[in-house]
C-alpha positions as CSV (number, residue, x, y, z in Angstrom):
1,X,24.9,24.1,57.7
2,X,28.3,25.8,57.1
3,X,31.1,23.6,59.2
4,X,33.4,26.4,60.1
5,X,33.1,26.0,63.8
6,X,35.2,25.9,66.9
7,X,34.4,24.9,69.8
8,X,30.2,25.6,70.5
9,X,30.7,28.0,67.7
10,X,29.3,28.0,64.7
11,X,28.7,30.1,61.6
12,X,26.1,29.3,58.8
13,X,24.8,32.0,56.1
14,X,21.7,33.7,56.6
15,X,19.1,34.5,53.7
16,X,17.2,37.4,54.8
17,X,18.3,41.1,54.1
18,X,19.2,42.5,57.7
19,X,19.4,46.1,58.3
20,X,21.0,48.1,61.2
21,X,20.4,51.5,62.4
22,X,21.2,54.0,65.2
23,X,18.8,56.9,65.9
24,X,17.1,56.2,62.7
25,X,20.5,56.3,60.5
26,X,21.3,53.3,58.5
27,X,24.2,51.9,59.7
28,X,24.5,48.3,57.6
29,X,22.6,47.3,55.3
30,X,23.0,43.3,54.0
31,X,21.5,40.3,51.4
32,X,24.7,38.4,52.9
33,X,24.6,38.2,56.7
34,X,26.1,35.2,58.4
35,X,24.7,33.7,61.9
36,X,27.1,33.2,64.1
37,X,26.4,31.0,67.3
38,X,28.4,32.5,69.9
39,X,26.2,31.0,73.0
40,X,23.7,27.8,72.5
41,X,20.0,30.0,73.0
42,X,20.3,32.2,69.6
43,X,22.6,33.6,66.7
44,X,24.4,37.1,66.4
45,X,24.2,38.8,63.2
46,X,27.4,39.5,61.6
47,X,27.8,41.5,58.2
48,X,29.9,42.0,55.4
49,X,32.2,44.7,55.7
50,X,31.4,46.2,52.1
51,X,27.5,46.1,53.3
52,X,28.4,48.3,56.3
53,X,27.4,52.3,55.5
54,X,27.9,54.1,59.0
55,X,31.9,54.9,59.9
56,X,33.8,52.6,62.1
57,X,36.6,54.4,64.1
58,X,39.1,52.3,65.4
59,X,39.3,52.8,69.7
60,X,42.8,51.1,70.1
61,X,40.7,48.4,72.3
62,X,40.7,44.5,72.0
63,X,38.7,41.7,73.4
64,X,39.1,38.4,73.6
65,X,37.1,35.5,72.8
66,X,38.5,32.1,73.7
67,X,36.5,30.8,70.3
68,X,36.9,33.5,67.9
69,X,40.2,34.8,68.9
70,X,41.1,38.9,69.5
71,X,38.5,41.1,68.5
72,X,39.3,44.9,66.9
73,X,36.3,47.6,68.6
74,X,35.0,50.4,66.6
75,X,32.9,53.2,67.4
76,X,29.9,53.3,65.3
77,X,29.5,57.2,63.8
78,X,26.8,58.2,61.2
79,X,25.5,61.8,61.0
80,X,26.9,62.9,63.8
81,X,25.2,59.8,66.3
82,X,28.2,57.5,68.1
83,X,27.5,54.2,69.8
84,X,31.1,53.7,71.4
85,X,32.6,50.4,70.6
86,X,29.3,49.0,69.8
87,X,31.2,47.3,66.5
88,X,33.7,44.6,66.3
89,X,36.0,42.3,64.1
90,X,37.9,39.6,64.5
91,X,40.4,39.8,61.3
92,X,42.8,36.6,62.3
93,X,40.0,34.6,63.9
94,X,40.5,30.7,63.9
95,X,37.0,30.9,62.7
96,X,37.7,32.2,58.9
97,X,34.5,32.9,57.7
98,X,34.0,35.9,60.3
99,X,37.6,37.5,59.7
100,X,35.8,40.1,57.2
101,X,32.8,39.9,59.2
102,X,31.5,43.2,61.2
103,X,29.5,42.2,64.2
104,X,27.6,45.4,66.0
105,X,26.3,45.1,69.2
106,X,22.7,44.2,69.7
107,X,21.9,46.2,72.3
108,X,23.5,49.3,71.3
109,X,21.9,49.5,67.8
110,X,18.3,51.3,68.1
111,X,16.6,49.1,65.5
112,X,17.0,46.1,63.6
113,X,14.8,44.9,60.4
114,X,14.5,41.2,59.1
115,X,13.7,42.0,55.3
116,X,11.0,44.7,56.0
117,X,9.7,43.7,59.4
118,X,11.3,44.9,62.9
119,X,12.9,42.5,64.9
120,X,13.6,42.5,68.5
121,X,16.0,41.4,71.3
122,X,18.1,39.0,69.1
123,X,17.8,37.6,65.4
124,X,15.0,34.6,65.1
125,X,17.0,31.5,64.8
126,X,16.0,29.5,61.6
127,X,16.2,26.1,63.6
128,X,13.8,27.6,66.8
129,X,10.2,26.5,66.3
130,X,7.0,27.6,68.7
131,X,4.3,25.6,68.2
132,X,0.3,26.8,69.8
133,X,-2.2,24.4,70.4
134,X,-5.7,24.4,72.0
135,X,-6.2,22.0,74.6
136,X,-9.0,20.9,77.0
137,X,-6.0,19.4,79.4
138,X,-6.3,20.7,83.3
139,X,-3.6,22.6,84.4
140,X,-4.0,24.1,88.5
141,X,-1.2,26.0,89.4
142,X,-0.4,26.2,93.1
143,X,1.7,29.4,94.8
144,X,3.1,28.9,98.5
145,X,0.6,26.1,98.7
146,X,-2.7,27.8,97.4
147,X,-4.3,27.4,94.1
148,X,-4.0,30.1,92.1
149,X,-5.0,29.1,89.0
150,X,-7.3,26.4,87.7
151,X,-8.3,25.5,83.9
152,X,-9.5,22.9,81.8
153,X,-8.8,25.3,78.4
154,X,-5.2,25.8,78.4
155,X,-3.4,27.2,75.1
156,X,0.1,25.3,75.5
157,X,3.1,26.7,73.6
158,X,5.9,24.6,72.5
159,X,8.6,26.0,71.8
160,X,12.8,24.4,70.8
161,X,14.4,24.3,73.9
162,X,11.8,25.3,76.9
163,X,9.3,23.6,78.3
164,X,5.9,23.6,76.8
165,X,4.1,26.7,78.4
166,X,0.7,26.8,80.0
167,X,-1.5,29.7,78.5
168,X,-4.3,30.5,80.9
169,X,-7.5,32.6,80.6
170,X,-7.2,35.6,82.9
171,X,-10.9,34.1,84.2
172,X,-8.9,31.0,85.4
173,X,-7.1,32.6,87.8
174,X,-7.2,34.0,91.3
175,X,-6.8,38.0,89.7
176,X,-7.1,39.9,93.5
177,X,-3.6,37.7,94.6
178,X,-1.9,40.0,91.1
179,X,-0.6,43.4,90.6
180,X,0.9,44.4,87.8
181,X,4.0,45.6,86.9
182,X,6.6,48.0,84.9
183,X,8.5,45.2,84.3
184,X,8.7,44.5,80.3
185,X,10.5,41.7,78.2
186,X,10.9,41.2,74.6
187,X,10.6,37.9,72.6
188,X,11.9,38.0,68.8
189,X,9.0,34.8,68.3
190,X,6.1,36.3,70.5
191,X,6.6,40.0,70.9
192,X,6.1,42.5,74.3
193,X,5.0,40.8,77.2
194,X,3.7,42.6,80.1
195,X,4.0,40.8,84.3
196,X,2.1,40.4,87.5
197,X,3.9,39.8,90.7
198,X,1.9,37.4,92.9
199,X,1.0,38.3,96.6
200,X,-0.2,34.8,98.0
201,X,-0.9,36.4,102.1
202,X,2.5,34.2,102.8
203,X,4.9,35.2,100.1
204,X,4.9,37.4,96.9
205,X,6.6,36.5,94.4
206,X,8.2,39.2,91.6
207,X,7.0,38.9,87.7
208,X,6.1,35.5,88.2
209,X,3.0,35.6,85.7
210,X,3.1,37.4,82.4
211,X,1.3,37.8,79.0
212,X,1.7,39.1,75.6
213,X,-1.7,41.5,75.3
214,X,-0.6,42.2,71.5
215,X,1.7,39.2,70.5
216,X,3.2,39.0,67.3
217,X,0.9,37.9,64.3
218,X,2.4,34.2,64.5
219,X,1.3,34.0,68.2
220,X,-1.9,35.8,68.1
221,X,-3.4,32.5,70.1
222,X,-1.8,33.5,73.3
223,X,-3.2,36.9,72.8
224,X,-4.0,38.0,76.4
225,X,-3.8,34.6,78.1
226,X,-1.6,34.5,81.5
227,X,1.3,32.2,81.5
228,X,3.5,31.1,85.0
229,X,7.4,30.2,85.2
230,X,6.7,26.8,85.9
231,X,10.4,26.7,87.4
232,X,9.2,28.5,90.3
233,X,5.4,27.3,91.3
234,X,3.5,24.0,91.5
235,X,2.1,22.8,88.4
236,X,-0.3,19.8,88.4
237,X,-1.5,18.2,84.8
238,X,-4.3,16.2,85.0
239,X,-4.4,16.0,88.5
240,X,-0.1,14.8,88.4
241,X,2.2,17.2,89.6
242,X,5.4,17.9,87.4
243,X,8.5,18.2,87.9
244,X,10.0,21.8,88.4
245,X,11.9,22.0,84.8
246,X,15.4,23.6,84.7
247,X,16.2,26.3,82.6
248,X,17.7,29.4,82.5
249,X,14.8,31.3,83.9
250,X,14.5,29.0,87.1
């Protein structure tokens, strides 16, 4: 692990081949990216400058990061596509193995590729694991009081940093209390997931349950299996109830 960091910052070199693009342009294309930890959850990606291929155009704007010091912004043209100030560099960073460094926004980038394979809402982070196991625990799941699910054939999901994750058949659970929803997230490790809200007669309860119907190859065991935010409903293990975990999602 490189150990040019400041503060929760840190920078290590990646050894995939990253690309960028914007409406189907390539805008970067690298053998050489670094990660940079700018928040504890996941890396950024940040590129060589001489990797970049789309056209940065200064905007005259700065940020400031209190890690990474004053930050340059770009517009991001190629063929004729902009993503305004969607790039950014930090040339007299206290952190000197980013000063050459381009870092283009996530978000406003319309695809990025890990060597030959997309890759979605944020690069994976080499030190995240998810681990999926079969089990024969009993997990009930109680909503305002009343059990909505019940199973003795859990698939539990372990992943760095979360608590482990109750995967339920759809037949363990009380389906006329769920409605589906538009609501959509992305997981780089697991793929789409798709969300039920839960209507218990005394409360419902918004995207509490969701599932990945076509997960990613490495998590085809939850294929189709419901899963609750345990930070928000009653969760008993073997008859025990646990305790609520914290985490971001609570």
């Amino acid at each position: 692990m490189d150990t040019n960091a400041r503060g929760s910052v840190r920078v290590e070199p990646g050894k995939k081949r990253v690309r960028a693009y914007l409406a189907g342009r390539l805008v970067a294309d690298t053998r050489h990216p670094s990660l940079v930890w700018e928040i504890p959850y996941y890396p950024a990606y940040y590129v060589p400058l001489g990797d970049v291929t789309a056209e940065l155009v200064p905007t005259g704007k700065t940020e400031h990061s209190p890690s990474r010091g004053e930050a340059d912004l770009y517009d991001v043209r190629v063929d004729g596509q902009v993503a305004e100030g969607a790039a950014s560099r930090y040339p007299d960073s206290p952190l000197t193995a980013i000063r050459d460094l381009i870092r283009f926004d996530w978000a406003a980038m319309d695809e990025w590729m890990e060597e030959d394979e997309p890759v979605y809402t944020h690069p994976r982070d080499p030190y995240h694991r998810v681990d999926i196991l079969h089990s024969s625990r009993h997990v009930r799941v109680e909503v305002d009081g009343m059990t909505v699910a019940d199973s003795v054939r859990p698939v539990i999901l372990f992943e760095t940093g979360l608590p482990p994750r109750y995967y339920l058949p759809l037949s363990d659970l009380r389906t006329e209390l769920l409605t589906p929803t538009d609501t959509q997230t992305h997981c780089p490790y697991k793929g789409t997931a798709s969300y039920w809200t839960v209507d218990t007669g005394h409360g419902t309860h918004a995207d509490l349950i969701w599932a990945y119907r076509m997960p990613l190859p490495e998590s085809q065991k939850i294929a189709g299996l419901a899963c609750f935010y345990d930070e928000k409903v009653d969760v008993y293990l073997d008859g025990e109830l646990q305790d609520r975990p914290r985490t971001h999602f609570a």
